[in-house]
LUMSE-454715 format. One record per residue (C-alpha): residue in one letter; x, y, z. Coordinates in steps of 0.001 Angstrom, whole numbers, padded with zeros to 6 digits. Layout:
+------+---------+---------+---------+
| code |       x |       y |       z |
+------+---------+---------+---------+
|    a |       X |       Y |       Z |
...
+------+---------+---------+---------+
//
This chain:
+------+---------+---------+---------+
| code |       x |       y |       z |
+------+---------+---------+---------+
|    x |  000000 |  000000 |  000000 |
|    x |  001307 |  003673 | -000901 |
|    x |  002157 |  005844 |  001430 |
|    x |  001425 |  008588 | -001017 |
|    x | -001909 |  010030 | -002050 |
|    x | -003632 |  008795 | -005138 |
|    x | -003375 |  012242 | -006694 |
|    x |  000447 |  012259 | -005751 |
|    x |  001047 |  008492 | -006595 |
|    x | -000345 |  008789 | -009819 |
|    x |  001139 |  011644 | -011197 |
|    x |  003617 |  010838 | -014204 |
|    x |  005931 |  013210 | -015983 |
|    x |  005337 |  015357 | -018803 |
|    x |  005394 |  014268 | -022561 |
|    x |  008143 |  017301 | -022639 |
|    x |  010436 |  015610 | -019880 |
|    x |  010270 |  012101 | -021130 |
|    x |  011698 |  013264 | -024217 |
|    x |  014315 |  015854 | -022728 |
|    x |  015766 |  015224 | -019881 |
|    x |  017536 |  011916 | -020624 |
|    x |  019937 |  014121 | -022841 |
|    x |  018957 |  017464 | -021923 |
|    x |  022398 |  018576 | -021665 |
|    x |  023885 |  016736 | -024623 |
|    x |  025200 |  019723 | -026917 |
|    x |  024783 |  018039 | -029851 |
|    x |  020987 |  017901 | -029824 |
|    x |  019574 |  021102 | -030913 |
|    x |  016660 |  021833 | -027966 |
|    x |  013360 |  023392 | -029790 |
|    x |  011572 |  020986 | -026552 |
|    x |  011123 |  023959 | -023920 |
|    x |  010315 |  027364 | -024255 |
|    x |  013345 |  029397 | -024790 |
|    x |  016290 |  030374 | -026733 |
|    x |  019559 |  030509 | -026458 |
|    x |  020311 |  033906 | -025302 |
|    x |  022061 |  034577 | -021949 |
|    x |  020021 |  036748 | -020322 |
|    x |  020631 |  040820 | -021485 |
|    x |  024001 |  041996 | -019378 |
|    x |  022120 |  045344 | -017649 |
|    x |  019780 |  042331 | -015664 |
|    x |  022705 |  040422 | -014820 |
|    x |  024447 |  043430 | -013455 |
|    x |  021643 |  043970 | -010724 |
|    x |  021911 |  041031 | -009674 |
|    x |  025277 |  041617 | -009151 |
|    x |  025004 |  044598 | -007473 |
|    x |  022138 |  043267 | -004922 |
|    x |  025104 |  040613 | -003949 |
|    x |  027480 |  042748 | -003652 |
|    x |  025178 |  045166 | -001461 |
|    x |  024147 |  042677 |  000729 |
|    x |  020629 |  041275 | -000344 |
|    x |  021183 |  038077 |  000801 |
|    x |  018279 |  037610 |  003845 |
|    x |  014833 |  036795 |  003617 |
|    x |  012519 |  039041 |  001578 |
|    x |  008754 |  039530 |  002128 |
|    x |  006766 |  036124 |  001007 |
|    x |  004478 |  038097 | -001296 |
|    x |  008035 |  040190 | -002658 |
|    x |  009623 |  042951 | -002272 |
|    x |  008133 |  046375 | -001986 |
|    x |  010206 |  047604 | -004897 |
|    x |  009680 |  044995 | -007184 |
|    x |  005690 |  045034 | -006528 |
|    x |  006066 |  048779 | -007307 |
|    x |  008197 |  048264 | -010415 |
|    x |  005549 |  045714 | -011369 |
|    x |  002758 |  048313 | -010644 |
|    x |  004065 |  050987 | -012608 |
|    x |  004829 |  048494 | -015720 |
|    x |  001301 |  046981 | -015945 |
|    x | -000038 |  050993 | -015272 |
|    x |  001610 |  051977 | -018359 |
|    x |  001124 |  048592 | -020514 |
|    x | -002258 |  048942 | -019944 |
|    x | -003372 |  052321 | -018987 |
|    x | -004994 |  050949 | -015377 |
|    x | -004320 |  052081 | -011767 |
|    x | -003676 |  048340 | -010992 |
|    x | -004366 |  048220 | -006817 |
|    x | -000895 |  047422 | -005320 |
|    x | -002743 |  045496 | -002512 |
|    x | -003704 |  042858 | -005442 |
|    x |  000381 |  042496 | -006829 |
|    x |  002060 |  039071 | -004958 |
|    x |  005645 |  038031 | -006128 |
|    x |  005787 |  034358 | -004534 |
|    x |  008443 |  033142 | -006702 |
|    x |  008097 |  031843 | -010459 |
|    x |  005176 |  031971 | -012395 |
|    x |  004597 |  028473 | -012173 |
|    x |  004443 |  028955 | -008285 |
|    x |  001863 |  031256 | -008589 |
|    x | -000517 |  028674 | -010856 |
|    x |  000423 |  026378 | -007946 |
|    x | -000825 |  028660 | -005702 |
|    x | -003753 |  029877 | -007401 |
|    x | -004879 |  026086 | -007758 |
|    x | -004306 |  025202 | -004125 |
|    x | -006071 |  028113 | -002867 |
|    x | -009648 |  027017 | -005367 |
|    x | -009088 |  023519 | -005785 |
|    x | -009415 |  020495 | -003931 |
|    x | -011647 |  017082 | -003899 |
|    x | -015057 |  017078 | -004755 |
|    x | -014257 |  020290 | -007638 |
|    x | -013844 |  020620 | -010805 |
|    x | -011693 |  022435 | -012754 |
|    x | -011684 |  023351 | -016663 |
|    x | -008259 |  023982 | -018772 |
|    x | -008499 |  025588 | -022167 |
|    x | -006636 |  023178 | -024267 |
|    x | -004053 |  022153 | -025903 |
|    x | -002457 |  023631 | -022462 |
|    x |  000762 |  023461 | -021360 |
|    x |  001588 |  020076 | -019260 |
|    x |  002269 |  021147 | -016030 |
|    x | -001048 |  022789 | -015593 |
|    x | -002868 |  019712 | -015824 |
|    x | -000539 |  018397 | -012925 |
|    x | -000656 |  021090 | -010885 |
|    x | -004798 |  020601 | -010548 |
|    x | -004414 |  016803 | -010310 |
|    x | -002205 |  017552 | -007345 |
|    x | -004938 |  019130 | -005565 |
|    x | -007466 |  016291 | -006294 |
|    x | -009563 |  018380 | -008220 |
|    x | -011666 |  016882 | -011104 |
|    x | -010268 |  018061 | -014439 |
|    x | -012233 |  018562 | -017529 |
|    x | -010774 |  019567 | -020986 |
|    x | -012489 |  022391 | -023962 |
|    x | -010078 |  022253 | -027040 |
|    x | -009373 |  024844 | -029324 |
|    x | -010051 |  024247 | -032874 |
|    x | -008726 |  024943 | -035914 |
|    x | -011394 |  027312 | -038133 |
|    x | -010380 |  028546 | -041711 |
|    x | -006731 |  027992 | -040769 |
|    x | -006304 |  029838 | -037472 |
|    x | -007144 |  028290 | -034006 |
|    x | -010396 |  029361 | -032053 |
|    x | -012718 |  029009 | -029666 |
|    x | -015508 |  030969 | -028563 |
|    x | -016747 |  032024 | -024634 |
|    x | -019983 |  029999 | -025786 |
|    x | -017632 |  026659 | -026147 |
|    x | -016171 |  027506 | -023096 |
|    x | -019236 |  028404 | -020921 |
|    x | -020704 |  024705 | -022523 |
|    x | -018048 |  023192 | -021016 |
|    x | -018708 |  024459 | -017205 |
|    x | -019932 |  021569 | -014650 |
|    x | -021911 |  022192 | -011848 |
|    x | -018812 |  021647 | -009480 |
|    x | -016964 |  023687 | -011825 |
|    x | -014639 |  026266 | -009711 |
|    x | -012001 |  027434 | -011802 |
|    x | -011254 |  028109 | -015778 |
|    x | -008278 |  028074 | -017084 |
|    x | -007032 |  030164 | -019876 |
|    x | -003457 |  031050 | -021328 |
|    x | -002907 |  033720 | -024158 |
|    x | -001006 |  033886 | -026159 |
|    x | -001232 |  030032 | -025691 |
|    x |  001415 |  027705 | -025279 |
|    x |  001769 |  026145 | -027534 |
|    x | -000721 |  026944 | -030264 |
|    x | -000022 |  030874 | -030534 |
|    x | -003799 |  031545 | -030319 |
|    x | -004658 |  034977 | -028908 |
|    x | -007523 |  035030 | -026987 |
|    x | -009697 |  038314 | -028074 |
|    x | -010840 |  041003 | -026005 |
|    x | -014523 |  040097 | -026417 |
|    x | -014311 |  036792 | -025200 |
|    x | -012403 |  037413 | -022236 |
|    x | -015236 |  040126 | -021455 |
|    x | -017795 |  037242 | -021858 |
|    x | -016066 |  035025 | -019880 |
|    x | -015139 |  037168 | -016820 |
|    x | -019120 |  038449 | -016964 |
|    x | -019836 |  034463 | -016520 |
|    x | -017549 |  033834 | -013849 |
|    x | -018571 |  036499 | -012136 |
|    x | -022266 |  035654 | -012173 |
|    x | -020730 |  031831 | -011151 |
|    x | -018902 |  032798 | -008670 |
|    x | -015613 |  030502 | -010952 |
|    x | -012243 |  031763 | -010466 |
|    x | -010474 |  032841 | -013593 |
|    x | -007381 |  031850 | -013621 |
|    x | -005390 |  033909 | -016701 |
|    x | -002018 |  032897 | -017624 |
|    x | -000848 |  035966 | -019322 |
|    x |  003256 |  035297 | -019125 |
|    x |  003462 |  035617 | -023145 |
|    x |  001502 |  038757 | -022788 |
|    x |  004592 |  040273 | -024774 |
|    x |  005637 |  037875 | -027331 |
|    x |  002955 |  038986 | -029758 |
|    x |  003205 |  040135 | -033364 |
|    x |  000831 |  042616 | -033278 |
|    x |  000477 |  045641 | -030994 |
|    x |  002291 |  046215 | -027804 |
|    x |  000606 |  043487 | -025668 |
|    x | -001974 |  041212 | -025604 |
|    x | -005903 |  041478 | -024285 |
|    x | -005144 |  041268 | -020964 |
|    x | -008262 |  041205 | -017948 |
|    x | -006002 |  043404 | -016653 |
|    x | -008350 |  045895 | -018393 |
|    x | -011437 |  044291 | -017336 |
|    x | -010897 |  042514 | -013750 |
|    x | -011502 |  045440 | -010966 |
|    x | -010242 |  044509 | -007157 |
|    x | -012668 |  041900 | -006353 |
|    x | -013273 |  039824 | -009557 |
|    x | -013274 |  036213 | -009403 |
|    x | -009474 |  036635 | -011083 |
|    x | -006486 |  035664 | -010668 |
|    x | -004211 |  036777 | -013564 |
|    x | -000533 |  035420 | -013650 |
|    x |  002584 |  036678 | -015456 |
|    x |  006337 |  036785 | -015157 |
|    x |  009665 |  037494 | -016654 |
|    x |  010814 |  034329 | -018495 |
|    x |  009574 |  034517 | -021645 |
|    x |  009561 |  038668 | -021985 |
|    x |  012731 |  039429 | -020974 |
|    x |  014661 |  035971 | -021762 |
|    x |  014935 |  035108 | -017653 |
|    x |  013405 |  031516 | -018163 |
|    x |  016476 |  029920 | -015231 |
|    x |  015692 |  033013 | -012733 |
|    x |  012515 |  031498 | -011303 |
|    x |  010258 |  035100 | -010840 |
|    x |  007028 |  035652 | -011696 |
|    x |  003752 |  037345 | -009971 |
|    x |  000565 |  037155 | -009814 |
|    x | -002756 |  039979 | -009502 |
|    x | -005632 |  038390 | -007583 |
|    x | -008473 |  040300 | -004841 |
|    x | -006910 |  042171 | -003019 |
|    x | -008925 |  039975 |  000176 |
|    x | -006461 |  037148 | -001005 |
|    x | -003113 |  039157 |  000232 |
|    x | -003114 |  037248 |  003696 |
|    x | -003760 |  033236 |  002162 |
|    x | -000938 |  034003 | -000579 |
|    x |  001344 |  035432 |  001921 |
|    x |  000884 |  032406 |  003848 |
|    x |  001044 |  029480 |  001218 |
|    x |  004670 |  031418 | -000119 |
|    x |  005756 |  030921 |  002910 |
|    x |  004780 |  027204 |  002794 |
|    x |  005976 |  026720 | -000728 |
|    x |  009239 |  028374 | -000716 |
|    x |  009467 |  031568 |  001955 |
|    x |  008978 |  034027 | -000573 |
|    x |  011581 |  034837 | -004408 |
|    x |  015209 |  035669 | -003306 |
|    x |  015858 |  039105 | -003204 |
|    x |  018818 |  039135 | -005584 |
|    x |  016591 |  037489 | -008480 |
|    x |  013917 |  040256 | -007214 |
|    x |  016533 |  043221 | -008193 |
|    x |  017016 |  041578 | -011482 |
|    x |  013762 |  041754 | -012170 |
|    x |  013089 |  045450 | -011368 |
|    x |  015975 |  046272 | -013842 |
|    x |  013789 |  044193 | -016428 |
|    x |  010758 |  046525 | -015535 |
|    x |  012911 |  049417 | -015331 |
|    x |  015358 |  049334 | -018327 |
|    x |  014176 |  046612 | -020246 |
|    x |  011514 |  047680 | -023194 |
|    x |  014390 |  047615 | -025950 |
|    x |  015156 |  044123 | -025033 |
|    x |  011182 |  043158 | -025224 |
|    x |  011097 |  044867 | -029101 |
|    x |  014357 |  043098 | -029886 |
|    x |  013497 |  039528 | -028923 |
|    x |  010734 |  039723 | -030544 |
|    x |  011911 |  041001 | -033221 |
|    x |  014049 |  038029 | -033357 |
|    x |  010807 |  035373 | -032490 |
|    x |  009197 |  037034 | -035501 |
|    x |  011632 |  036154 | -037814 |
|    x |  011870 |  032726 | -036085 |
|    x |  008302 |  032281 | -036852 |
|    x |  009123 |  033029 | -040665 |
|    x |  011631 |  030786 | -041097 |
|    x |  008925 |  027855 | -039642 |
|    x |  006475 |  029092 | -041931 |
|    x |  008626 |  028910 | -044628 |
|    x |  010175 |  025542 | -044154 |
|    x |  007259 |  023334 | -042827 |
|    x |  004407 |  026046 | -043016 |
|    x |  004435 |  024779 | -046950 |
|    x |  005123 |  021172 | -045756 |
|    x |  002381 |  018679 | -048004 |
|    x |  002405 |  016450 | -045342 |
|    x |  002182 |  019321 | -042495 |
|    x | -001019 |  021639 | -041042 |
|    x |  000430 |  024604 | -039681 |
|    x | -001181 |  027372 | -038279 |
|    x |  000842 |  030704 | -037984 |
|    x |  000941 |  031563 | -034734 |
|    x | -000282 |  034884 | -033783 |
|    x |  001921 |  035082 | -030277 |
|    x |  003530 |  033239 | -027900 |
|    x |  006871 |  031756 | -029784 |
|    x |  005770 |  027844 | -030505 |
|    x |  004279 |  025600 | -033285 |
|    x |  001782 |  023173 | -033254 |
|    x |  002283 |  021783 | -036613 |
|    x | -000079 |  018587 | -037273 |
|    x |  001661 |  015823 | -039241 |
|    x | -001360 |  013853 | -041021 |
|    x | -000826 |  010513 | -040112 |
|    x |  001294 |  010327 | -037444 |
|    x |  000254 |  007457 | -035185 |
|    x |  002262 |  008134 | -031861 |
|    x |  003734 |  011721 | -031760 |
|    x |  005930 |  010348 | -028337 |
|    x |  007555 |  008100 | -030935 |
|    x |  007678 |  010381 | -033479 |
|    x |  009910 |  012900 | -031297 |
|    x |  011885 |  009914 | -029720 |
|    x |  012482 |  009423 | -033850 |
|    x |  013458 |  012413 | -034091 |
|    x |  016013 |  013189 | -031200 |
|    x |  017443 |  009368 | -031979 |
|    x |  017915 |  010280 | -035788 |
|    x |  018397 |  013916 | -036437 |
|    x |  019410 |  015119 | -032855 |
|    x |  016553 |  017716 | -032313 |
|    x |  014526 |  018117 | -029671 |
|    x |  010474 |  018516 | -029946 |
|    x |  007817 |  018458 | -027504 |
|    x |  004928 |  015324 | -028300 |
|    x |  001941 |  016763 | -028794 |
|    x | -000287 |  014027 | -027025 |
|    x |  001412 |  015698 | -023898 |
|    x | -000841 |  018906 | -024394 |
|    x | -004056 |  017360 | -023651 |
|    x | -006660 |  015304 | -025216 |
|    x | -006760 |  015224 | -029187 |
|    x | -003295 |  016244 | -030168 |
|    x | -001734 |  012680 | -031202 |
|    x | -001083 |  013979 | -034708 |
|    x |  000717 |  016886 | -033394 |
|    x |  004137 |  017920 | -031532 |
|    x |  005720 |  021290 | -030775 |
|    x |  008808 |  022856 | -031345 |
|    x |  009986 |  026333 | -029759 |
|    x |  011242 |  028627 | -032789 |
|    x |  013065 |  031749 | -030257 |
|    x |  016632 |  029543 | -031113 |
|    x |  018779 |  031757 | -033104 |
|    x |  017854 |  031612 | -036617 |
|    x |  020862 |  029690 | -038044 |
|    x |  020318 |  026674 | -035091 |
|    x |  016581 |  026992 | -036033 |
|    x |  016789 |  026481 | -039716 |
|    x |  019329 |  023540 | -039586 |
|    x |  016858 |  021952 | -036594 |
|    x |  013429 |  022711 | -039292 |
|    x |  015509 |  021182 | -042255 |
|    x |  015971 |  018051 | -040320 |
|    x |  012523 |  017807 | -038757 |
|    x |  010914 |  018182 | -042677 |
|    x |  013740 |  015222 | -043909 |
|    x |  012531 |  013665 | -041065 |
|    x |  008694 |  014093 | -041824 |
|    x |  009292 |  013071 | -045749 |
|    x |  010092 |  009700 | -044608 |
|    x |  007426 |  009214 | -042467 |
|    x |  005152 |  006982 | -044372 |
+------+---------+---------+---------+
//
């Protein structure tokens, strides 16, 4: 007999980490599996961190983060998105993914339900199972060659134990951006509900169009059921720093104070300098990566985007694809295949939820000369695929 809880004992690791990390550090594979590139993080964020050691910052910080870094984020989401964002509602427990942890152990438990907005990211789907929540699944679809999915699928979906949503845009790892309108529709429904929105907005950035993405930051005032989450990985290339944030009610301060300190006593202080210098200094970086994710996207486009054997959407943010290989019977052998033959690195696409066997992704934010040998391989691989 376990020890262990069912939801614990049964838990099984991600599509993404069968595949990677028996040679994750083997240089000669060429690693589109995980989302980032392979830019260092920009010097003028390295430096603060620097300087915070060399200051001193080495103690405990605040669980929910540092005063100046909650201002810093303040300030940045102000002027992103034209709001007077309540600072009571800003929490900086310590990476992004901590915060989705969080979020789901504060809504979650037996006996609820929860519904993810798929194809999703893997770890989400573990981080509810974790809590013994019920899990239910509402898949985006492809319509006239761009994915979709309206607040009326969504809403459809919704069980009566139903106590969160949900939702990442730009969405990892189809690049669908969720539209204004239908975030509107959905946070009027969860409000009448009384479901927690939970909003995954760390791409909010990588987008190739406009400054930022619909955001409820616009929409959600202090005491909507939301609970938006962001962070500096994918924005400002920081993916090994480990800092994100999250906005929820303001009435939530004192639980998410309390479960950081649970989780992991709060974000180290010198990672919290680095990121105010991201806030702070950092909106020439944003415009040049993605600058270089946009041409990243052209170059998959262009290689497998015209593929015969390939469905590819162009993805409107985020920096993945989620081409569809017609035909492919296991896409966890297909990227075992793949890494064994050619040395590159994909991501199965079964791993992303229910109905994406005949897909996998790859992360196109390597620089441009890795990513084109990596896409040349993956379509010699894909010709031979009978």
């Amino acid at each position: 007999m376990s020890l262990l809880r069912p939801e614990i004992e049964n838990l099984e690791p991600s599509g993404i980490a069968k595949i990677a990390l028996p040679r994750f550090t083997d240089p000669s594979v060429i690693p589109l599996w995980i989302g980032e590139g392979d830019l260092v993080t920009a010097p003028f964020i390295r430096e603060a961190a620097k300087r915070a050691i060399d200051a001193g910052y080495t103690f405990y910080a605040h669980t929910r983060g540092r005063v100046e870094l909650r201002d810093a984020i303040k300030t940045y989401l102000d002027r992103i998105y034209d709001v007077d964002v309540n600072p009571d509602r800003i929490s900086v427990p310590g990476s992004t993914m901590l915060a989705i942890t969080l979020a789901a152990q504060m809504i979650l438990g037996p006996g609820r339900h929860a519904l993810i907005v798929s194809p999703s990211w893997p770890n989400i789907e573990n981080t509810v199972r974790a809590t013994g929540a019920d899990i239910g699944f509402v898949r985006q679809r492809m319509d006239n060659g761009r994915w979709h999915l309206g607040a009326d699928e969504i809403i459809a979906a919704v069980q009566k134990n139903t106590r969160a949503i949900y939702i990442n845009s730009p969405c990892n790892p189809t690049g669908w951006i969720i539209p204004q309108a239908t975030l509107q529709s959905l946070l009027a429904f969860c409000r009448e509900r009384d479901i927690v929105l939970i909003a995954d907005e760390v791409y909010h950035r990588n987008v190739y169009s406009g400054e930022a993405a619909p955001s409820l930051m616009t929409l959600a005032s202090d005491d909507d059921p939301v609970i938006i989450v962001n962070g500096f990985s994918k924005a400002w290339a920081m993916t090994g720093w480990r800092l994100g944030w999250m906005v929820a009610p303001a009435r939530y301060a004192q639980q998410i104070a309390v479960l950081s300190e649970c989780f992991n006593t709060g974000a180290p202080s010198i990672v919290q300098f680095a990121g105010i210098a991201a806030l702070e200094d950092g909106e020439e970086l944003v415009e040049t990566l993605r600058a270089q994710y946009a041409g990243g996207r052209d170059i998959v486009m262009d290689i497998l985007g015209q593929h015969p054997k390939v469905e590819l959407s162009e993805p409107e943010g985020a920096f993945y694809a989620f081409p569809r290989v017609r035909g492919m019977r296991s896409s966890l052998t297909f990227a075992e295949d793949l890494l064994k033959e050619h040395d590159v690195g994909v991501a199965p696409g079964y791993t992303f939820g229910p109905g994406n066997e005949e897909h996998f992704r790859l992360c196109f934010a390597q620089s441009h000369q890795r990513l084109t040998q990596a896409l040349q391989r993956i379509a010699t691989f894909i010709d031979r695929q009978e």
